[in-house]
C-alpha positions in Angstrom: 0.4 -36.5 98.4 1.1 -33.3 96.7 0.5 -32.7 92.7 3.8 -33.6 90.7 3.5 -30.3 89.3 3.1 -28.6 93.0 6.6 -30.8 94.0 8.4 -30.1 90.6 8.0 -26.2 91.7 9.6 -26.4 95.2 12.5 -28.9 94.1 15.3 -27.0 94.1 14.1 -24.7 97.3 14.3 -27.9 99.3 17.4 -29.5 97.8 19.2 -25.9 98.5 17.7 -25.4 101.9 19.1 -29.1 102.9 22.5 -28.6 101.6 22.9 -25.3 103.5 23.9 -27.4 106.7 26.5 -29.5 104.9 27.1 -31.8 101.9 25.2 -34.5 101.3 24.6 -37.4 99.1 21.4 -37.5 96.6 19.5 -40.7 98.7 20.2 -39.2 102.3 18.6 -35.4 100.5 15.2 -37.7 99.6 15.0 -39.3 102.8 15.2 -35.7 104.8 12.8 -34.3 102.7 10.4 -37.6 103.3 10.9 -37.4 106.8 11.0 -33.8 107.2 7.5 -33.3 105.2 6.3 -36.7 107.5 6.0 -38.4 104.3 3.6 -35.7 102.1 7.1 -35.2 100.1 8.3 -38.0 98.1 11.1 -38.3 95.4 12.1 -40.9 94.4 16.2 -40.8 93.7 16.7 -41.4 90.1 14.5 -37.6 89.5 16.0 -36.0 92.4 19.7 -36.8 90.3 18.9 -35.0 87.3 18.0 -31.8 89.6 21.4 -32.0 91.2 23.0 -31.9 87.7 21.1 -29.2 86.4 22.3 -27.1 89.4 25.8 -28.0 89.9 25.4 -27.1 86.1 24.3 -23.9 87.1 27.3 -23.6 89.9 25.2 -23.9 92.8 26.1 -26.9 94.6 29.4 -28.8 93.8 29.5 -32.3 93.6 32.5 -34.7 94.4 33.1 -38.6 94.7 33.6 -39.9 98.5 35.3 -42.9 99.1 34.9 -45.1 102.5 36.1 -47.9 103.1 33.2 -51.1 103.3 30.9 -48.3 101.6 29.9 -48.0 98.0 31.2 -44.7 96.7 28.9 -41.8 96.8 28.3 -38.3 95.4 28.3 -35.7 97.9 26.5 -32.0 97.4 27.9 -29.1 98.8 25.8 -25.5 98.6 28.6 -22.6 96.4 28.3 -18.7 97.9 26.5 -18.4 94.0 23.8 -21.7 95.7 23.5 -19.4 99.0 22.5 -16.3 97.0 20.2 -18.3 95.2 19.2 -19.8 98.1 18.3 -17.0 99.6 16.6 -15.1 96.8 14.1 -17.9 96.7 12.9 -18.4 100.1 12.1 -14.4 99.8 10.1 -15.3 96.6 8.8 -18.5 98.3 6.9 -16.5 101.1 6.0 -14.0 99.0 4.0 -16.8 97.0 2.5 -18.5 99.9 1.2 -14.9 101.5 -0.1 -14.1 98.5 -1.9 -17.4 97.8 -3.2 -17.2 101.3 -4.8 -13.5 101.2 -6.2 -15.0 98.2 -7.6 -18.0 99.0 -7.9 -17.0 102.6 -6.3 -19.5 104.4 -3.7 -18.2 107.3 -0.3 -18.8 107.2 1.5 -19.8 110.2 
């Protein structure tokens, strides 16, 4: 497992990337990222929440309440153009970061 501090950096590049496909609800966004790290990323729902708040606070997702019938009603997270910008902007800084902190420590990047 990776350092909370290491996690708490990355949070809201992986919440963004995820939504870029389509909306999703916060539970479903900390399975993916469980079973898309193969388990070395871990959140636990009730932190990934505050996350989404902060960022619809910032306008970039948008959350609404979905309904189905037999199905407890759940919030669904949608990326905003302002989210894909964002979005964007950070995965440029992201492998920025991890080139540098490769030619550094001098461990290859794939």
């Amino acid at each position: 497992m990776f350092s909370r501090e290491l996690k708490k950096g990355s949070t809201e590049l992986l919440i963004l990337s995820l939504l870029e496909a389509r909306p999703r609800h916060g539970y479903e966004l900390g399975k993916l990222i469980e079973q898309k790290s193969q388990g070395k990323l871990q959140f636990r729902v009730a932190s990934l929440y505050p996350m989404l708040c902060r960022l619809e606070d910032r306008s970039l997702i948008a959350g609404r309440w979905v309904e189905r019938a037999g199905e407890r009603r759940r919030r669904y997270f949608r990326l905003t153009r302002e989210g894909r910008r964002v979005l964007e902007r950070e995965r440029a800084q992201w492998r920025e970061f991890i080139e540098a902190v490769g030619r550094v420590t001098e461990v290859e990047t794939a």
